[in-house]
C-alpha positions as CSV (number, residue, x, y, z in Angstrom):
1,X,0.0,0.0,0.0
2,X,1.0,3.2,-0.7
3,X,1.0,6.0,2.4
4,X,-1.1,9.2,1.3
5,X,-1.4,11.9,3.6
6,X,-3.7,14.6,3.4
7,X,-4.9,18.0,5.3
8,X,-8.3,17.8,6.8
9,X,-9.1,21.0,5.4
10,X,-12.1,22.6,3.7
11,X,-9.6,23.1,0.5
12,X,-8.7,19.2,0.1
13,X,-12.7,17.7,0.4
14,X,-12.8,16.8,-3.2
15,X,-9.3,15.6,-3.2
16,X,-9.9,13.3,-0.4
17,X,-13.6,12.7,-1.7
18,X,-11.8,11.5,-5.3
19,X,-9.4,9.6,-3.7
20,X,-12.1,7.3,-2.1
21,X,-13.9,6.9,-4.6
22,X,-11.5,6.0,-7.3
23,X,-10.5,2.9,-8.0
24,X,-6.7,3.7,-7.2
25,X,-8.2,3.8,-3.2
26,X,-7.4,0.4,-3.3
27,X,-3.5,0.7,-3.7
28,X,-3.4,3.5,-1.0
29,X,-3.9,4.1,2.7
30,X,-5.0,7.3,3.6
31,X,-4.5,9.2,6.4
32,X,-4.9,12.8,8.0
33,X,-2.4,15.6,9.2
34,X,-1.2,19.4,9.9
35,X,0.3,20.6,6.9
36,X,3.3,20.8,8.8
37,X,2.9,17.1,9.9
38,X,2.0,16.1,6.6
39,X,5.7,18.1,5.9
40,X,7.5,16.0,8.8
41,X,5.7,13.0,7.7
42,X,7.2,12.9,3.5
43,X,10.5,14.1,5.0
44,X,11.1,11.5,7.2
45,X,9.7,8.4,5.0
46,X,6.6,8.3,7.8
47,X,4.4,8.5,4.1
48,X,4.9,8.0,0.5
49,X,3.1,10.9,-1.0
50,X,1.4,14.1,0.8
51,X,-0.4,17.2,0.3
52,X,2.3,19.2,1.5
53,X,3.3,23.2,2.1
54,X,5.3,24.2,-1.2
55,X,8.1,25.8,1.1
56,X,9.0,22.9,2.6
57,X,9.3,20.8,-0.8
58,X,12.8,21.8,-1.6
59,X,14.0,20.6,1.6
60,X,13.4,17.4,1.3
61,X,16.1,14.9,0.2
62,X,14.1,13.8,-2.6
63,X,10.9,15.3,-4.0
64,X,8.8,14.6,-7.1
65,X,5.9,17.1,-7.8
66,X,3.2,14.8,-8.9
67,X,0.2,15.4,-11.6
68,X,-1.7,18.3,-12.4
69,X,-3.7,20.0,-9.3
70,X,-2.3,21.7,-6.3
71,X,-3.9,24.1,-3.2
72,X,-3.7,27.5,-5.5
73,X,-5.7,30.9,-6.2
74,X,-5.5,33.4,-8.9
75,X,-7.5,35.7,-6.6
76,X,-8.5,36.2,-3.1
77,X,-7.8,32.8,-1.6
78,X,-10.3,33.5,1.8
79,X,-8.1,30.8,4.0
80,X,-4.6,32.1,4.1
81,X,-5.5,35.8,5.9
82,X,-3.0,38.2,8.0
83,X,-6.2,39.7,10.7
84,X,-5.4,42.7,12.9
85,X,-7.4,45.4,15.1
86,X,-5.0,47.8,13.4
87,X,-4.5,48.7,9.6
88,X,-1.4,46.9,8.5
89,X,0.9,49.9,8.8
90,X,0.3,50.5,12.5
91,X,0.9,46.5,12.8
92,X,3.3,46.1,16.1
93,X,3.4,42.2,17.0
94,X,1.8,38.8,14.8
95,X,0.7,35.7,16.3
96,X,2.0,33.1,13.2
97,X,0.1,29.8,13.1
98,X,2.9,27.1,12.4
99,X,0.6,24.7,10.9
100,X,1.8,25.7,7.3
101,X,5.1,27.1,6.8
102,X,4.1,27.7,3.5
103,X,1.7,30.7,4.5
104,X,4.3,32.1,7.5
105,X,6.7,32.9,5.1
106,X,4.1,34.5,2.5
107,X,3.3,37.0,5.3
108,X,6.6,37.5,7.0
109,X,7.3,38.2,3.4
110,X,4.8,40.7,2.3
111,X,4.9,42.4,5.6
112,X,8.8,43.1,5.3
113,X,9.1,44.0,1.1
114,X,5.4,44.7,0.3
115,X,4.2,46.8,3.2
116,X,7.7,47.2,4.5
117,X,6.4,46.7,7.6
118,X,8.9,45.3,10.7
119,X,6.5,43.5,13.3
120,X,7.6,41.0,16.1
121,X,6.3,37.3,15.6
122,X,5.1,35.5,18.4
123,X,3.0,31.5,18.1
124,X,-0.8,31.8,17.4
125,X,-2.3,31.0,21.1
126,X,-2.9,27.4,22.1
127,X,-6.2,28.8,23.4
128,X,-7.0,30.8,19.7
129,X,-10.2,31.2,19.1
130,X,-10.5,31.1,22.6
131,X,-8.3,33.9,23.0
132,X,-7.9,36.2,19.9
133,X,-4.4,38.3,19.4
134,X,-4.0,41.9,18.3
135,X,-2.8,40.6,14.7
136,X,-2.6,36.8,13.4
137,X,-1.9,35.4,10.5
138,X,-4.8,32.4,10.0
139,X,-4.8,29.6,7.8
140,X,-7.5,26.8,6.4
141,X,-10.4,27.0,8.0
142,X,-9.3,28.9,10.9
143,X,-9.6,31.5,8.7
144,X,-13.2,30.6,7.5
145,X,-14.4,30.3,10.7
146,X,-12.7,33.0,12.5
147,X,-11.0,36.1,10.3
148,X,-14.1,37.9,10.1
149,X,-14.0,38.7,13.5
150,X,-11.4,41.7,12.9
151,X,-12.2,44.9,11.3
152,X,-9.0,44.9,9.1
153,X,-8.3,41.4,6.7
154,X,-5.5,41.4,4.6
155,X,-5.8,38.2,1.9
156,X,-2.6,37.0,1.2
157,X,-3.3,35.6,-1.7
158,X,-4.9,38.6,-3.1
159,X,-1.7,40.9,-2.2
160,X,1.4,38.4,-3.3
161,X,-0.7,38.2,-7.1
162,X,-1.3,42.1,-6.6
163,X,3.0,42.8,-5.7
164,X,3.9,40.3,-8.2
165,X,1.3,39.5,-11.0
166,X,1.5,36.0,-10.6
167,X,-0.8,32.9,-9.4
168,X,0.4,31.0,-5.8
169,X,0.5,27.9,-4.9
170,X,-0.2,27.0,-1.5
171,X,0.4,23.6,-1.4
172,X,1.7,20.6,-3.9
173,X,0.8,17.1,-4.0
174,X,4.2,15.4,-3.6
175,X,6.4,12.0,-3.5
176,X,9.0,11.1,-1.4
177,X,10.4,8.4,-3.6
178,X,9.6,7.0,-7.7
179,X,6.8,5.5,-7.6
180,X,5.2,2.3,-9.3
181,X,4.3,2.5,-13.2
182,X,0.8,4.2,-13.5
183,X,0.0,5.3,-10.0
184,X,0.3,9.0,-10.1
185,X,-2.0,8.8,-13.6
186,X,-4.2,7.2,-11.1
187,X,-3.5,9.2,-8.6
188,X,-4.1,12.5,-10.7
189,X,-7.7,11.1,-12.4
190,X,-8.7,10.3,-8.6
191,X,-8.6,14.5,-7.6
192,X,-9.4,15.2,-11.2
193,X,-12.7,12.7,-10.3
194,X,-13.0,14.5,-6.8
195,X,-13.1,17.6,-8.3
196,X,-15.6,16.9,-11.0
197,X,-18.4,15.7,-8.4
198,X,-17.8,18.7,-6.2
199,X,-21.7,18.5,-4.3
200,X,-20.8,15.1,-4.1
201,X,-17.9,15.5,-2.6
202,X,-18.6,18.2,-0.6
203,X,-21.7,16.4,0.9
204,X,-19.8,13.3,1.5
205,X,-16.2,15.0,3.3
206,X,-17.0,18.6,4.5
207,X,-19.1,17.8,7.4
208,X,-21.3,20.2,9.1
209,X,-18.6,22.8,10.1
210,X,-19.6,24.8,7.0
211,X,-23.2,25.3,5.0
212,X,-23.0,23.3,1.6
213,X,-23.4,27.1,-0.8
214,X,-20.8,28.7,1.3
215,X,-18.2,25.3,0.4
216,X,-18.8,25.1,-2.4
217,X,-18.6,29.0,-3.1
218,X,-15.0,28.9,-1.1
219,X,-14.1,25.6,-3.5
220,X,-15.1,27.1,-6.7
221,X,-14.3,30.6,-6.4
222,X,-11.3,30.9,-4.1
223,X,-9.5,27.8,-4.7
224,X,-8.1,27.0,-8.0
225,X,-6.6,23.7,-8.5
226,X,-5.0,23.3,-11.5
227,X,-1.2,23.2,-11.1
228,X,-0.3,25.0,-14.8
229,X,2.6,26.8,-15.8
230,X,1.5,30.3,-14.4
231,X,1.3,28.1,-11.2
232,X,5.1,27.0,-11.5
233,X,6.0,30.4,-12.3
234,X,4.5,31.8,-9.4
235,X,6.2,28.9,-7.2
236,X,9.3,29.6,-8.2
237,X,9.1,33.0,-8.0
238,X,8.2,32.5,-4.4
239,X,11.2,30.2,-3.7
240,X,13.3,32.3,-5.2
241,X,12.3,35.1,-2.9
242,X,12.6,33.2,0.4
243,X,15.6,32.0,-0.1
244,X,17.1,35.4,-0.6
């Protein structure tokens, strides 16, 4: 069996719905994490392939970037949002959630070369939404459920296409190793399947946490999947820029 790990996010539910029902659910076994577990996972062989955080692909020893669809926007994204009580410029500390790398280096980066902008960092709260910080960045549905509650919402999304003019990718589908003959075809017609039935999917996987129109709005609208080559420009643009 093959070891797929996926994020239990809104943004994967016709990935994961795809994956079940397609007939390549027989060759894997499927199971859920962070996106920064699903990172530690690939990295140290605790998985075969994962949804994973694009910035921590090139850190692993080997990596191949498999089929066609990724975690991306062309637009306002609506889960990867910095959220203060202040307008950005008056921005003094930010509470970073850890669970995707990915997105803390988006916003450490646009805060310090888009909005030139020099806050401290501190962890999101254990307690979050318990406890709500000055300024956070939130991810995944975090960020559904709980950026409206401050006056000022930055997108990141929307502001990295704005600064640069191209796409992001928030996260890849990616294998640790080569893989048999024919699975990641497979693998790729599963999400492409997934993504086809979307009410299907999103009736079967998204639970209750979020009304059917407002998943599938998020799905259709802020999330775009394909993994083209505006998508590849715009990822390694953003490598390029964090490792500078």
């Amino acid at each position: 069996m093959i070891r797929v790990s996926v994020i239990p996010y809104l943004n994967t539910t016709p990935f994961v719905y795809g994956l079940k029902q397609n007939a390549v659910s027989e060759q894997i076994a499927l199971d859920f994490a962070t996106p920064a577990q699903a990172a530690h996972r690939l990295q140290h062989d605790l998985c075969d392939v994962a949804i994973v955080p694009v910035a921590a692909v090139p850190s692993l020893p080997y990596y191949e970037i498999m089929g066609t669809h990724c975690i991306g926007a062309v637009s306002a994204v609506a889960s990867v949002l910095l959220c203060s009580r202040t307008p950005v410029e008056q921005i003094r500390e930010v509470a970073l959630d850890h669970e995707s790398r990915t997105s803390v280096l988006l916003a450490r980066l646009l805060l310090k070369d888009y909005w030139q902008a020099a806050p401290h960092y501190v962890p999101l709260p254990a307690d979050f939404p318990k406890q709500y910080p000055q300024s956070a960045v939130l991810i995944g549905d975090k960020a559904l459920l709980h950026g409206r509650q401050y006056p000022y919402v930055y997108d990141l999304a929307e502001h990295w296409i704005r600064w640069t003019g191209k796409p992001f990718v928030f996260a890849a589908w990616v294998a640790n190793k080569v893989l048999p003959n024919g699975f990641a075809a497979l693998f790729d017609q599963a999400l492409a399947y997934g993504l086809a039935h979307m009410d299907e999917a999103i009736a079967s996987e998204a639970g209750n946490r979020f009304p059917p129109a407002f998943a599938k709005a998020y799905l259709t609208k802020n999330i775009s999947f394909s993994l083209d080559e505006e998508k590849y420009q715009g990822l390694r643009l953003f490598w390029d820029k964090i490792r500078t």
